[in-house]
DOZA-949484 format. One line per 8 residues: number of its first residue (from 0); their letters; for each residue x, y, z of N, C-alpha, C. Coordinates in steps of 0.05 Angstrom, whole numbers, plus 32768, in hexadecimal, padded with zeros to 4 digits. Atoms other than C-alpha are relative to their C-alpha. Example, Ala and Ser with C-alpha at 12.3 -4.5 7.8 and 13.67 -1.06 7.14 Angstrom:
<atoms>
0	AS	8012/7FE8/8000/80F6/7FA6/809C/8012/8018/8000 ~ 7FF0/7FE8/7FFF/8111/7FEB/808F/7FF1/8016/800E $
</atoms>
This chain:
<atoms>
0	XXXXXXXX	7FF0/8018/7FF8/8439/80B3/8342/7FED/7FEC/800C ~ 8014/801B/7FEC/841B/806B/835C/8010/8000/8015 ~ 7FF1/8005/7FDB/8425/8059/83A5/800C/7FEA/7FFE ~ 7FE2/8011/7FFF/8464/8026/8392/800C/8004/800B ~ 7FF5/7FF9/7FF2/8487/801B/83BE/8021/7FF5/7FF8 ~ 7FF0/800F/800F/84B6/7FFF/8387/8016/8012/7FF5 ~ 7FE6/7FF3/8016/84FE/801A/836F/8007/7FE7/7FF0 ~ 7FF4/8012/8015/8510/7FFA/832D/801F/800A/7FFE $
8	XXXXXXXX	7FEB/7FED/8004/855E/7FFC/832D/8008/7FFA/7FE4 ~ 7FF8/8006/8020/8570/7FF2/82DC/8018/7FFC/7FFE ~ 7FDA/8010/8006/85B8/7FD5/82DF/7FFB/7FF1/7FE6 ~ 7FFC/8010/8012/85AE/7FC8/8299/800A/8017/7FE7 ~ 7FEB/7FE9/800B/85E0/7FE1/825C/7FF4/7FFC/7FDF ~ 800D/8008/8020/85AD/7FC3/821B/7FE8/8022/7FFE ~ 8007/7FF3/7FFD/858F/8006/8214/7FDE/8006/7FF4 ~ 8019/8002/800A/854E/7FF6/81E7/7FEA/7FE9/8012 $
16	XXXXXXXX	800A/8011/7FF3/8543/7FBC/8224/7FFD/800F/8017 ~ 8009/7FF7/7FEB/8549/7FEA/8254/7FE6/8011/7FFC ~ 8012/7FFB/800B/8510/8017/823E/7FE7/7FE9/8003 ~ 8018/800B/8006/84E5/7FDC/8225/7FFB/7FF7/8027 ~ 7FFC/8001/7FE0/84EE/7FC9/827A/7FF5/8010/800E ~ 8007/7FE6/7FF4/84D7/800E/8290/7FEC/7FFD/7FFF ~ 8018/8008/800C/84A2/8005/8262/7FE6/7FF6/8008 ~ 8017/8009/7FFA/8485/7FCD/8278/7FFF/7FFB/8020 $
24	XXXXXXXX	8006/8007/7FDF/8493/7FCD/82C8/7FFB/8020/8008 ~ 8004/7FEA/7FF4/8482/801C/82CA/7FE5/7FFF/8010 ~ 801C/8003/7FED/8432/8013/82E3/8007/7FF6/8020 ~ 7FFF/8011/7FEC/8452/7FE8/8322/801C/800D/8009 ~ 7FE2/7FEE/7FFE/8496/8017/8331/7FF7/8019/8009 ~ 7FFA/7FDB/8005/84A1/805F/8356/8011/8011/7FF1 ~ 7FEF/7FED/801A/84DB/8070/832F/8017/7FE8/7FF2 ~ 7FEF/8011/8011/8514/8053/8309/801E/8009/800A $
32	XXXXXXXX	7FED/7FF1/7FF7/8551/805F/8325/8011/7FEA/7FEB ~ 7FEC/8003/8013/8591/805F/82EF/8021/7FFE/800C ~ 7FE2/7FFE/7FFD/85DB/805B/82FC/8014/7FFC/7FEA ~ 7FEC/8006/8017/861A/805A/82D4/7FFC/7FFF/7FF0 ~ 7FFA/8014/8013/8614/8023/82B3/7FF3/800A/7FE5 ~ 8018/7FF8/801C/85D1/8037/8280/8015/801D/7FFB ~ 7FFD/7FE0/800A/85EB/8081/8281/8019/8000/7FEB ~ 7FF1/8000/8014/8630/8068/8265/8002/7FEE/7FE9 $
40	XXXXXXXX	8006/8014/8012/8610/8033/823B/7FEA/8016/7FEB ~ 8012/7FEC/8014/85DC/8064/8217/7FF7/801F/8009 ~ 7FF2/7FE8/7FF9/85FD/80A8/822D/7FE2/800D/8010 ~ 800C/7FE8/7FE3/85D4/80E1/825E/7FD6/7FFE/7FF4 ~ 801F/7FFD/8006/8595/80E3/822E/7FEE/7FF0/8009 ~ 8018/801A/7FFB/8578/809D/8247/7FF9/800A/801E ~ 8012/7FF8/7FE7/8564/80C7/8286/7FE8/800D/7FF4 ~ 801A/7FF2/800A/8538/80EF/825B/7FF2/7FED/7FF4 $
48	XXXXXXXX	801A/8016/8007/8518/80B9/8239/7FF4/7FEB/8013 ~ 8010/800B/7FF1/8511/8092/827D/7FF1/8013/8006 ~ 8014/7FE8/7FED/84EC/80D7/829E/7FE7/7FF9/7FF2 ~ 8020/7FFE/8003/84B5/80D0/8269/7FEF/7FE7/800D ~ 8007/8020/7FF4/84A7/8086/8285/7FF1/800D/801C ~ 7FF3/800A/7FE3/84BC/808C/82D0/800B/801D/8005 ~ 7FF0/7FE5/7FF9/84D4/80BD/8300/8020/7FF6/8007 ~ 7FF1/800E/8002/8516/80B1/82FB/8019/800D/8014 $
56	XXXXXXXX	7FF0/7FF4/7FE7/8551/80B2/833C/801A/7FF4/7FEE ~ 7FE7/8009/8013/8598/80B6/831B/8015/7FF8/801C ~ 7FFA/8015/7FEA/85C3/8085/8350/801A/800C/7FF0 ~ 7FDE/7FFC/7FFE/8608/80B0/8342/800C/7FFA/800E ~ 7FEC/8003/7FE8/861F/80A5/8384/800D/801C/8003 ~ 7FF9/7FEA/7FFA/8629/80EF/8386/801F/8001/8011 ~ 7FEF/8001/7FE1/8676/80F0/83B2/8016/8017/7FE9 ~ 7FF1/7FE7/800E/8696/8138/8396/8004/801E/8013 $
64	XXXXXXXX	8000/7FE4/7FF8/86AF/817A/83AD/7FE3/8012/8001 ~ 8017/7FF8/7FF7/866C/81A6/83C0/7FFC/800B/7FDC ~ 8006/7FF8/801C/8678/81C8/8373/7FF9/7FE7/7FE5 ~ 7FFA/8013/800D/8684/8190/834B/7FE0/7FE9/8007 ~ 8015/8005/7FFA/8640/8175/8372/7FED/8003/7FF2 ~ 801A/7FF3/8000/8616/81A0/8366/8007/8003/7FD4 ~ 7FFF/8000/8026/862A/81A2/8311/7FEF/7FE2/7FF9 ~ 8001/8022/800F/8628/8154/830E/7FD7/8007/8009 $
72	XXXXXXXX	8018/8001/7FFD/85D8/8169/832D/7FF4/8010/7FF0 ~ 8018/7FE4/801B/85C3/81A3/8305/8001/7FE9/7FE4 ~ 7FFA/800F/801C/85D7/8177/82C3/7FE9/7FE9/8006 ~ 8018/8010/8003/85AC/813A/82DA/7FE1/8008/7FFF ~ 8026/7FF1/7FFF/8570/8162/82EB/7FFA/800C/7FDC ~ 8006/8005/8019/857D/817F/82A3/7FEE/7FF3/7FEB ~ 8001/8017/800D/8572/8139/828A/7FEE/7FFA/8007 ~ 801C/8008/7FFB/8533/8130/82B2/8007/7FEE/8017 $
80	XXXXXXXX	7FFA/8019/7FE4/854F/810B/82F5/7FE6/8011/800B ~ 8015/7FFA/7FEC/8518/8114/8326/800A/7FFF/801C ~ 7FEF/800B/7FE2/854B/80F9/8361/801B/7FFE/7FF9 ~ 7FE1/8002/7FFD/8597/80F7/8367/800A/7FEE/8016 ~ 7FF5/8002/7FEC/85BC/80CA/8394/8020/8002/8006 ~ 7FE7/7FF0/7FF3/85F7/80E7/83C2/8011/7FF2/8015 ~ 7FED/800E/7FE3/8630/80C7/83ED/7FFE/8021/801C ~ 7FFF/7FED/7FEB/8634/80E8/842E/801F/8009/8011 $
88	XXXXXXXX	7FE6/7FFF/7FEC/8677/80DA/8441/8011/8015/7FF5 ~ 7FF0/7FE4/8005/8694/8118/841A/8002/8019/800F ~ 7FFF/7FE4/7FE4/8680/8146/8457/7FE5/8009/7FF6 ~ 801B/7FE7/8001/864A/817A/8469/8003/8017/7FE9 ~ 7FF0/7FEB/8016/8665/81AA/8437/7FEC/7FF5/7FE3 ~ 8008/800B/8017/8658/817A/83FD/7FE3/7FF2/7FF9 ~ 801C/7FFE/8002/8616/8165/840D/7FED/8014/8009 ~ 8010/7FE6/7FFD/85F8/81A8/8422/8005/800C/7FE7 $
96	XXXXXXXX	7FF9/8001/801E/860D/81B5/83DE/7FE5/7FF5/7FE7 ~ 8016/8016/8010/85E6/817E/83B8/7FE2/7FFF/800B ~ 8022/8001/7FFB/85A9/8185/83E2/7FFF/801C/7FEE ~ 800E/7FD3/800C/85A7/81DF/83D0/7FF8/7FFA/7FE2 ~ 8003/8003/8021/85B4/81C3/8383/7FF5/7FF1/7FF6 ~ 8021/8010/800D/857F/818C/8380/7FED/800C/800E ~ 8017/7FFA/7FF6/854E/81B1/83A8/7FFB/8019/7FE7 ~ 8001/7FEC/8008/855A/81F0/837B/7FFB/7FF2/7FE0 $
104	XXXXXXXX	8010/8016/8011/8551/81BE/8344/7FF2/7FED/7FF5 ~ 8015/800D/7FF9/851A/8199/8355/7FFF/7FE4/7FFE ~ 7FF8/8017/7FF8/8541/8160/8368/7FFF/7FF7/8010 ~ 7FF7/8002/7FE3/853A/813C/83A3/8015/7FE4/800C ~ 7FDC/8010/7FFB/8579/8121/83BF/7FFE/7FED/801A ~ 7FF8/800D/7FEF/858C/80E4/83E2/8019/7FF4/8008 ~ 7FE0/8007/7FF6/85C1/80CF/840A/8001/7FE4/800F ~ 7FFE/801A/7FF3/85E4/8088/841A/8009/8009/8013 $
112	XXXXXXXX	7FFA/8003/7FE4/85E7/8077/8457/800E/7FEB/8009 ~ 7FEB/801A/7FF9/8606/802E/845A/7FF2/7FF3/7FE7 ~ 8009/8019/8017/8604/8005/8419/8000/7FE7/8000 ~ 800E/801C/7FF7/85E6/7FC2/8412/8014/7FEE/7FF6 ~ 7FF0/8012/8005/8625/7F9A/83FA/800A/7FF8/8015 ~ 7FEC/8002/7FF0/8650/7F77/8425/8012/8016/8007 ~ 7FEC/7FEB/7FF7/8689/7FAA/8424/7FF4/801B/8005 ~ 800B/7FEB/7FEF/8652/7FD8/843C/8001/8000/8018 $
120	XXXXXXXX	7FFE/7FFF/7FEF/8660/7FCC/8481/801F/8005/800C ~ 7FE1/7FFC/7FEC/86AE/7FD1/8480/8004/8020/8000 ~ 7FF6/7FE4/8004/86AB/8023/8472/7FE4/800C/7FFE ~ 801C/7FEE/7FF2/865D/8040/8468/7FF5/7FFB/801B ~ 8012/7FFB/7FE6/8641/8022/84A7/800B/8007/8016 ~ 7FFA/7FF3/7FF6/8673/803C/84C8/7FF5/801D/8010 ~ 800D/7FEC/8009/865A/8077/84BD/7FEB/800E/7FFB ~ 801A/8004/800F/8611/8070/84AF/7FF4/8016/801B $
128	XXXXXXXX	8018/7FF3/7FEE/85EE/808F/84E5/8010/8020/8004 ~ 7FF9/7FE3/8004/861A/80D2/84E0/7FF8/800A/7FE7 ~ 8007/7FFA/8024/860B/80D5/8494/7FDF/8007/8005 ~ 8029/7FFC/7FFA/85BA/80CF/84AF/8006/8018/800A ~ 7FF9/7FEB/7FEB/85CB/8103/84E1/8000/801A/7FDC ~ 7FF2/7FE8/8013/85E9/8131/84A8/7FE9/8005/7FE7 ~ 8015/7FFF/8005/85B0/811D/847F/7FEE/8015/7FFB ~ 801C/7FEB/7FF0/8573/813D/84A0/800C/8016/8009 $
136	XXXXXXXX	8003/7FE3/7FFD/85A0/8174/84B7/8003/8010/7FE9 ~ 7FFF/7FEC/801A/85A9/8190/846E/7FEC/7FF5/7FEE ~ 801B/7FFF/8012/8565/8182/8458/7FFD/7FE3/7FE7 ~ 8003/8012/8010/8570/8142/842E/7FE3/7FF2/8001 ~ 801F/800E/8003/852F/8121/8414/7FFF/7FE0/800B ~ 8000/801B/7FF6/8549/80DB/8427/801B/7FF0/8000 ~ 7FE9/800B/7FFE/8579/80A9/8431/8002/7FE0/7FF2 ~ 8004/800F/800F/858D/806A/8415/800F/7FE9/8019 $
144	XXXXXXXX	7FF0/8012/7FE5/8599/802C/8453/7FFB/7FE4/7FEA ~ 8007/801A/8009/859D/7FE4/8440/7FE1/7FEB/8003 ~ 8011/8016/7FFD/8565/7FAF/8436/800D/7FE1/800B ~ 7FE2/8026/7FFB/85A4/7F72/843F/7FF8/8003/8022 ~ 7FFC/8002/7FF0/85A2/7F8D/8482/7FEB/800C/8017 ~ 8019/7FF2/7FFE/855C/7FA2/84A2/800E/800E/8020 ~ 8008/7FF7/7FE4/856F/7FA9/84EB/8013/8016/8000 ~ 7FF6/7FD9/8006/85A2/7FE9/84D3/7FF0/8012/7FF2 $
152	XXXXXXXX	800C/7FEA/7FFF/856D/7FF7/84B2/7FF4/8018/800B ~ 8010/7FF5/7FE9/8540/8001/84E6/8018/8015/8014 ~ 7FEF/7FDE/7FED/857C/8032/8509/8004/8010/7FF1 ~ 8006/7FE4/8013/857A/8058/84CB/7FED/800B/7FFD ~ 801A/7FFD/7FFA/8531/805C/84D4/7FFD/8014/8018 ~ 8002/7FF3/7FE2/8536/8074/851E/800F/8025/7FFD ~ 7FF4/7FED/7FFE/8565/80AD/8505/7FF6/8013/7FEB ~ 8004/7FE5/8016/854C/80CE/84C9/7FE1/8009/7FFF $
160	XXXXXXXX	801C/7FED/8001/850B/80E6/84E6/7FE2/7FF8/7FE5 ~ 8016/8005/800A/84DE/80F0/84AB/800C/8003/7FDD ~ 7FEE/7FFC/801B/8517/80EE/846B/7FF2/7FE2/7FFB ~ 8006/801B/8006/84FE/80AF/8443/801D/7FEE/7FFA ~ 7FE4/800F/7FFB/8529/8075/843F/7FF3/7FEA/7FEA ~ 7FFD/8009/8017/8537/8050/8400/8014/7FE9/8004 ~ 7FF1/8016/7FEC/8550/8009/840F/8007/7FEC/7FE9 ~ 7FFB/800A/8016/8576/7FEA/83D4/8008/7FDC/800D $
168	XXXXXXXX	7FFA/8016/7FF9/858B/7F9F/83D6/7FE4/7FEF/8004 ~ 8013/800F/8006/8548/7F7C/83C9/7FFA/7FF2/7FF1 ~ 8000/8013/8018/8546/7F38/83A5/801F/7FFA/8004 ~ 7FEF/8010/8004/858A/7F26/838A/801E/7FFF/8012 ~ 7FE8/7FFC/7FF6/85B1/7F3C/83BC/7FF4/7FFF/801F ~ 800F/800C/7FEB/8584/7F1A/83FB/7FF1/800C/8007 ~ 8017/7FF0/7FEF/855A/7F53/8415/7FE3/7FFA/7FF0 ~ 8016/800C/8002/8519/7F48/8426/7FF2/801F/7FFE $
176	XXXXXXXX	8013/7FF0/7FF9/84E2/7F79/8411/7FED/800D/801E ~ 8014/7FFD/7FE9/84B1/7F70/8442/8017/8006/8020 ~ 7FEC/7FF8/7FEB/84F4/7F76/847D/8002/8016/7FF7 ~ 7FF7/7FEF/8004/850A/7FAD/8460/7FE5/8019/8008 ~ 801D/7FE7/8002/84C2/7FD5/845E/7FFE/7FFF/8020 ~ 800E/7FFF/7FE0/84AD/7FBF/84A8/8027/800F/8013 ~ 7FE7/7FF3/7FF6/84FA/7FDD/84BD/7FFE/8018/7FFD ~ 8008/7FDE/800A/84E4/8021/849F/800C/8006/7FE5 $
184	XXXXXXXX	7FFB/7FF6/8014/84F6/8024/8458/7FE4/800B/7FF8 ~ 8010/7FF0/8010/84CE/8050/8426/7FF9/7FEF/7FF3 ~ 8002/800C/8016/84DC/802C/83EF/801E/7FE4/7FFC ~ 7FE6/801A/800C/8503/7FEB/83D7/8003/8003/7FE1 ~ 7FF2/7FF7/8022/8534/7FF1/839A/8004/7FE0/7FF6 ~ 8006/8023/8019/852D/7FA8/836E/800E/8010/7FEB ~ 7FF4/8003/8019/855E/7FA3/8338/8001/7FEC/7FED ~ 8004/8019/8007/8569/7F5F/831F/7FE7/7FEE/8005 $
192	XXXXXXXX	8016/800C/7FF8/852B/7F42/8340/7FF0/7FFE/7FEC ~ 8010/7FF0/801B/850B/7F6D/8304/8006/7FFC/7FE6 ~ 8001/7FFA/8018/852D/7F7A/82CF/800F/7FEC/7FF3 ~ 7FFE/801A/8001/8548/7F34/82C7/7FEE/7FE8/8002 ~ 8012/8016/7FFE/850A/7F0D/82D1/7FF9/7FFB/7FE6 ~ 8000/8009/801A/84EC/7EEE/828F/7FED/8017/7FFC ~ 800A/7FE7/8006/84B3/7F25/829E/8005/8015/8011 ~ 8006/7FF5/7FEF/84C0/7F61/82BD/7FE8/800C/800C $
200	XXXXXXXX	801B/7FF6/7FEA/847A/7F7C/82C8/7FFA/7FF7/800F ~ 8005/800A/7FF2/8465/7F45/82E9/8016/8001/8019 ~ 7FE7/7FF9/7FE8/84AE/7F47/831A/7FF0/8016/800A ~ 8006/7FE5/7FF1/8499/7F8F/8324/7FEC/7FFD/800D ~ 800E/7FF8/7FF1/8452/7F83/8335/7FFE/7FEE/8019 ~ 7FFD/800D/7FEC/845B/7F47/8363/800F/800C/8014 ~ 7FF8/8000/7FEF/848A/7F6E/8389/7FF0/801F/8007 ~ 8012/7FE7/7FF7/845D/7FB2/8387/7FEE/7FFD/8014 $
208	XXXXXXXX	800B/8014/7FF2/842D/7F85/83A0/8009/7FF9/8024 ~ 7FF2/8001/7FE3/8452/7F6B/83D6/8009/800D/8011 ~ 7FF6/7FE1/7FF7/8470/7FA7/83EC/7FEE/8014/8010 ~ 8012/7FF7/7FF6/843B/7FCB/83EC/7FE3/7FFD/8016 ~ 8012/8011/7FE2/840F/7F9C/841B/8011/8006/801B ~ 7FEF/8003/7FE8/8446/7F99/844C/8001/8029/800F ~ 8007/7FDD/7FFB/844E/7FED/844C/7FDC/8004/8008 ~ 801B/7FF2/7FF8/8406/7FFA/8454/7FF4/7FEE/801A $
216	XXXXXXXX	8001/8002/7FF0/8404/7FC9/8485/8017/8005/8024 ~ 7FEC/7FEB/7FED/843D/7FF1/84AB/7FF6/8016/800C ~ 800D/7FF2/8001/841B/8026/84A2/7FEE/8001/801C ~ 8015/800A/7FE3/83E1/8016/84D0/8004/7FF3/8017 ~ 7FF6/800D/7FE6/840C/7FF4/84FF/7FFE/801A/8010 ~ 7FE8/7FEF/7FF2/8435/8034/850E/7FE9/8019/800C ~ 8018/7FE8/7FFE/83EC/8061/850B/7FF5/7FF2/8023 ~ 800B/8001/7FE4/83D5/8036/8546/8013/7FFA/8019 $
224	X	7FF1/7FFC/7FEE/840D/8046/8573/7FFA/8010/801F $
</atoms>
């Protein structure tokens, strides 16, 4: 893998465009994260043909009974997911679940914590810092806080220890990379920024770029503490 600190999110349903996209913004991307939309636009297989690309995080929104979890995860891993993401608000039950069945599948599972839309604050952020909490205590690999909103980031930061944090809402929906990174994200998820520009490589590497200056100079902040 390159040190990107870039999620490509692919909200797109042209399925020979999404590909050629992968294609050409994979060198400047950590993974590719999919949802719905592609999967019911060019059915379950277009995970396996993103994996040869890209490592690729399937953005289900995981929110199921602990059985019904853990199927919808064994099946993506199948397909070549590399990552799963999981709601938290179904209980401890249902994500101690989804972590046992992506860890045992060599998935590693993340969980929202407050989503970056507006109507993410009338019901996840509620909520958000128990979902962290619940998190790290059943082993989750990471979590997913907003970029719209850095300074929750940064209290999602303070709580999940050493789980990485995956911070969607970058570009078309206001969040700022470089806020988001110095708040404690891992990684920033770009969807439109990308795969709507006239090129995406270039989108991708200007913001790899960017991104990646700002993280590595985090980095060395936080070392000389």
């Amino acid at each position: 893998m390159n040190n990107s600190r870039v999620i490509l999110a692919l909200d797109v349903t042209d399925c020979g465009r999404a590909l050629e996209i992968v294609s050409q913004a994979s060198p400047y991307i950590a993974f590719v994260k999919i949802g719905w939309p592609i999967v019911l636009a060019c059915g379950p297989e277009i995970i396996t043909e993103i994996s040869k690309m890209a490592h690729v995080i399937c953005d289900f929104k995981v929110a199921d009974i602990p059985n019904t979890a853990r199927i919808i995860i064994e099946e993506a891993a199948k397909r070549g997911a590399g990552g799963i993401i999981v709601h938290g608000f179904t209980g401890s039950d249902s994500l101690e679940a989804s972590v046992s069945a992506g860890h045992a599948s060599g998935v590693r599972v993340f969980v929202v914590s407050e989503m970056s839309h507006p109507g993410g604050k009338e019901f996840t952020a509620i909520h958000a810092e128990e979902i962290v909490k619940m998190a790290v205590k059943h082993g989750a690999d990471g979590i997913i806080a907003p970029a719209t909103r850095p300074e929750r980031l940064a209290e999602m930061r303070s709580l999940a220890g050493n789980l990485l944090i995956l911070s969607p809402g970058v570009g078309a929906q206001g969040g700022s990379a470089g806020d988001s990174i110095r708040a404690g994200a891992d990684y920033i998820i770009v969807g439109r920024g990308i795969y709507l520009a006239e090129n995406p490589a270039e989108a991708a590497k200007k913001y790899f770029e960017d991104s990646l200056a700002v993280y590595s100079a985090a980095q060395r902040a936080d070392k000389n503490l």
